[in-house]
C-alpha positions in Angstrom: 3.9 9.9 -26.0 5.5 7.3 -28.1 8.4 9.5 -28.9 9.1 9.6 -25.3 9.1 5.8 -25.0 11.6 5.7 -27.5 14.1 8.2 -25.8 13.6 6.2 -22.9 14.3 2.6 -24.3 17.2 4.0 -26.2 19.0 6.2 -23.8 18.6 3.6 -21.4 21.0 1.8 -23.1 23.4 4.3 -22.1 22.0 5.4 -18.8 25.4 4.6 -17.1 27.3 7.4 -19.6 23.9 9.6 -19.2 25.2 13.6 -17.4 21.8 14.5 -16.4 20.4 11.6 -15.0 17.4 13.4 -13.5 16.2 14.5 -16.8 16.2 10.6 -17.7 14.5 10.0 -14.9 12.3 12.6 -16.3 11.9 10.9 -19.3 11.6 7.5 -18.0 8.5 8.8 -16.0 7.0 10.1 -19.2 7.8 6.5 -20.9 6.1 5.0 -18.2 2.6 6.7 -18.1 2.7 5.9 -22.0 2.9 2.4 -21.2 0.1 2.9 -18.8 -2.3 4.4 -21.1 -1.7 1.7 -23.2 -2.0 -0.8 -20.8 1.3 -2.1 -20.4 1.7 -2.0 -17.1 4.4 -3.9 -16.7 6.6 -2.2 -19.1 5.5 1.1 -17.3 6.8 -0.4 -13.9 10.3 -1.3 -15.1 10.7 2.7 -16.6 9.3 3.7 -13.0 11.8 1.8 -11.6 14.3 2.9 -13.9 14.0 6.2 -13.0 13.8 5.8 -9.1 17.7 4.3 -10.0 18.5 7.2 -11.7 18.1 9.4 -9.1 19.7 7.7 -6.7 22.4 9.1 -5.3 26.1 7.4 -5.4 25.9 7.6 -1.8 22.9 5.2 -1.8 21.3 7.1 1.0 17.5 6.8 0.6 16.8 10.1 2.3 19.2 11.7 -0.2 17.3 10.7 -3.4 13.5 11.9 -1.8 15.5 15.6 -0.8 17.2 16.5 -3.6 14.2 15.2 -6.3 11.4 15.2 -3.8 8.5 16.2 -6.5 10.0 13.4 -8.4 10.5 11.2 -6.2 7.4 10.9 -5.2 5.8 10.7 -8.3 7.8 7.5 -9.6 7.1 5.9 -6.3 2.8 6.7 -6.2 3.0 5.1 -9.8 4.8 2.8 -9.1 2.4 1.4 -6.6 -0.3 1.7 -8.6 1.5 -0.6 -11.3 2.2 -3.0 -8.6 -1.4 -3.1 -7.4 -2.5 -3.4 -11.4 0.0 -6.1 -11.8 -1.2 -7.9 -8.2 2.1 -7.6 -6.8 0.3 -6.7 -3.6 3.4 -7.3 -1.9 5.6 -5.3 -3.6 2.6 -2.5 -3.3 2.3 -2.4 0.5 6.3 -2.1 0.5 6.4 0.5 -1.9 3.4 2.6 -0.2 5.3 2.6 3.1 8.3 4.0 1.6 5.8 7.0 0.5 4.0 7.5 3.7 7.1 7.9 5.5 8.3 11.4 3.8 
């Protein structure tokens, strides 16, 4: 809902400082289908990817970030291939949906 948008846009601001980051994530994720029912799609993509960057880990290991937050992970990356799709980034799509099929 809109009050989750706000969170997001606000605490954002801050990620960096931000403890639990997977509860932004979180957050981010609820910002983002917001933006989606209302047809912002492209806002929706930057909170999707927002939250994919939050749960990296400081490692930067890819594998890490789909073990430890698998259920999450995977929801920020279907939606976020469905944005990209929306927003014709067909490129970006196909790229995206690999990095899905392959967990």
């Amino acid at each position: 809902d809109a009050s989750m948008y706000q969170a997001a846009l606000h605490l954002n601001l801050v990620s960096e400082s931000v403890k639990d980051r997977v509860e932004l994530a979180k957050i981010n994720l609820g910002a983002a289908k917001y933006c989606a029912y209302r047809s912002a799609f492209s806002d929706s993509a930057v909170f999707l990817r927002k939250g994919l960057k939050l749960i990296e880990t400081k490692s930067k290991k890819e594998d890490e970030k789909w073990a430890k937050n698998f259920d999450l992970a995977m929801e920020l990356t279907e939606s976020l291939a469905k944005m990209e799709f929306i927003l014709g980034k067909l490129d970006a799509c196909k790229a995206t949906n690999r990095e899905v099929l392959f967990r």
